[in-house]
C-alpha positions in Angstrom: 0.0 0.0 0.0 2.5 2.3 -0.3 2.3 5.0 1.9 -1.1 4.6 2.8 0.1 2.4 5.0 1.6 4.9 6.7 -0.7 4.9 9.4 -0.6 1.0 10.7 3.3 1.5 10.8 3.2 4.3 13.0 0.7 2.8 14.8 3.1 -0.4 15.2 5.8 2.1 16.4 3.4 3.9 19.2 2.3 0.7 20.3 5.8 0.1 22.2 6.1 4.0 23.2 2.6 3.7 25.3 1.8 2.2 28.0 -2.0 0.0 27.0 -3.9 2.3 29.9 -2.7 5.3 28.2 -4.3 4.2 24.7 -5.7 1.6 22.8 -4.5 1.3 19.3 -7.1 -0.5 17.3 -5.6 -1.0 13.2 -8.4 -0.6 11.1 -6.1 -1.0 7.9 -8.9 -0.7 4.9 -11.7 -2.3 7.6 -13.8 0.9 8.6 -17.1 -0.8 9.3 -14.8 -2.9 12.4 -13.1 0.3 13.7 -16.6 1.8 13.6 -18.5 -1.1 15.3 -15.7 -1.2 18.1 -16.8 2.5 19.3 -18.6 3.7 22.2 -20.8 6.6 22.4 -18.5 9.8 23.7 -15.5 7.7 23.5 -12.6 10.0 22.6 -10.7 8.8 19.7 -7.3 9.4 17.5 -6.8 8.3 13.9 -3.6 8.2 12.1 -3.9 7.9 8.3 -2.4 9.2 5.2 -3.7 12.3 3.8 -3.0 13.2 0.2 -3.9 17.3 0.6 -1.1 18.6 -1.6 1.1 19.6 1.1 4.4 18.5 1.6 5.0 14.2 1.7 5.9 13.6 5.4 4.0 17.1 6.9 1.6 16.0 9.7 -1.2 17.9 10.7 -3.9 17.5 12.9 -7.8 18.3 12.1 -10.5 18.3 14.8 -13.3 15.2 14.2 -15.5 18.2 14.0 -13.8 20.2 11.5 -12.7 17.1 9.4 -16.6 16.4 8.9 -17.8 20.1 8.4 -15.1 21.6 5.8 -13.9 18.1 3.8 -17.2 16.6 2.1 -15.0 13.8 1.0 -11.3 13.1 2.9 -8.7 12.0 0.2 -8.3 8.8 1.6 -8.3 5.7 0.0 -11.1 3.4 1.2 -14.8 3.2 -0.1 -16.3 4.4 2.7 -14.0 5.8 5.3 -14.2 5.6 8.8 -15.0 9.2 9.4 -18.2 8.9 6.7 -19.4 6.6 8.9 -18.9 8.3 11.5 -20.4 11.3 9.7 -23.8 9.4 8.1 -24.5 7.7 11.1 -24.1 11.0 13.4 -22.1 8.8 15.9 -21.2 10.8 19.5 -17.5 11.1 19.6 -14.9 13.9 19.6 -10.9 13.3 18.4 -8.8 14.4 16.4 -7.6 13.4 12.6 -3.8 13.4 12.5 -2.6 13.0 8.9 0.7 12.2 7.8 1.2 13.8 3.9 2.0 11.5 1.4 4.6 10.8 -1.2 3.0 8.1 -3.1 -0.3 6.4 -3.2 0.0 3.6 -5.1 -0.1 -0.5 -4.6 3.3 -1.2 -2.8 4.7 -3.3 0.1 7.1 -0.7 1.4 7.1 3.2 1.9 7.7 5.7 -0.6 11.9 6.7 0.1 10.5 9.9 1.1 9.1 8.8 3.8 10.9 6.1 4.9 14.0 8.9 5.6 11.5 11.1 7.6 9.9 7.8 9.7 11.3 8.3 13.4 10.8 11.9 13.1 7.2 11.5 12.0 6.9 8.7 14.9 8.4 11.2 17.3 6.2 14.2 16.1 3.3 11.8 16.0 4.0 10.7 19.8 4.4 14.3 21.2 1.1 15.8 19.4 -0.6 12.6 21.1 0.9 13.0 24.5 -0.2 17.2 24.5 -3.9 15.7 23.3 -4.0 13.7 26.1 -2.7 15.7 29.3 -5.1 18.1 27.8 -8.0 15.6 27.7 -6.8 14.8 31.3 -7.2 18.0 32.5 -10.5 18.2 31.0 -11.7 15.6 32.7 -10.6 16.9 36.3 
């Protein structure tokens, strides 16, 4: 998958730099209807995937669930029905964040684009920090 499968690799990676009662990593892969049917109502959640916006391969950025759903009437992603349209046509209660990791090449592959490869650990790295600021944030919310 080229480097749409950027998102279960970092995934892989954050799986070993977070403790399991920090965060649940659930890979949804191309399998949106099993992410989906794994949510709870006002559960909080984080997706990693590949976003093909135009900006610079390997730039992350992070979207609100909210602003993902009301300004992009189709994300650029490459599954039939992505896990945020369901989200979105079945008006399911949750709040989260998109955080989307620019690609190079979107194509059928095994392996990443070069690009990206070179820039993995620092995307990783990135990746972790936004995700540890989300959550001592959603920690103090919750206090």
């Amino acid at each position: 998958m080229k480097d749409d499968g950027i998102g279960l690799l970092i995934a892989e990676e954050l799986e070993k730099r977070f403790l399991r009662s920090e965060l649940e990593i659930i890979y949804g892969e191309t399998d949106s209807e099993t992410c989906f049917y794994s949510l709870s109502p006002n559960d909080f959640i984080l997706i990693i995937d590949a976003t093909s916006f135009g900006d610079r391969p390997g730039s992350v950025k992070i979207f609100s669930l909210e602003e993902i759903m009301e300004r992009i009437s189709n994300p650029t992603m490459q599954h039939d029905m992505s896990f945020i349209d369901m989200i979105r046509v079945y008006r399911f209660p949750v709040r989260g964040y998109l955080i989307g990791v620019e690609a190079a090449i979107i194509a059928p592959g095994l392996e990443l684009s070069t690009v990206l490869k070179r820039q993995f650990p620092l995307i990783c790295r990135k990746i972790e920090d936004i995700i540890r600021e989300i959550l001592s944030k959603e920690a103090k919310k919750d206090n």
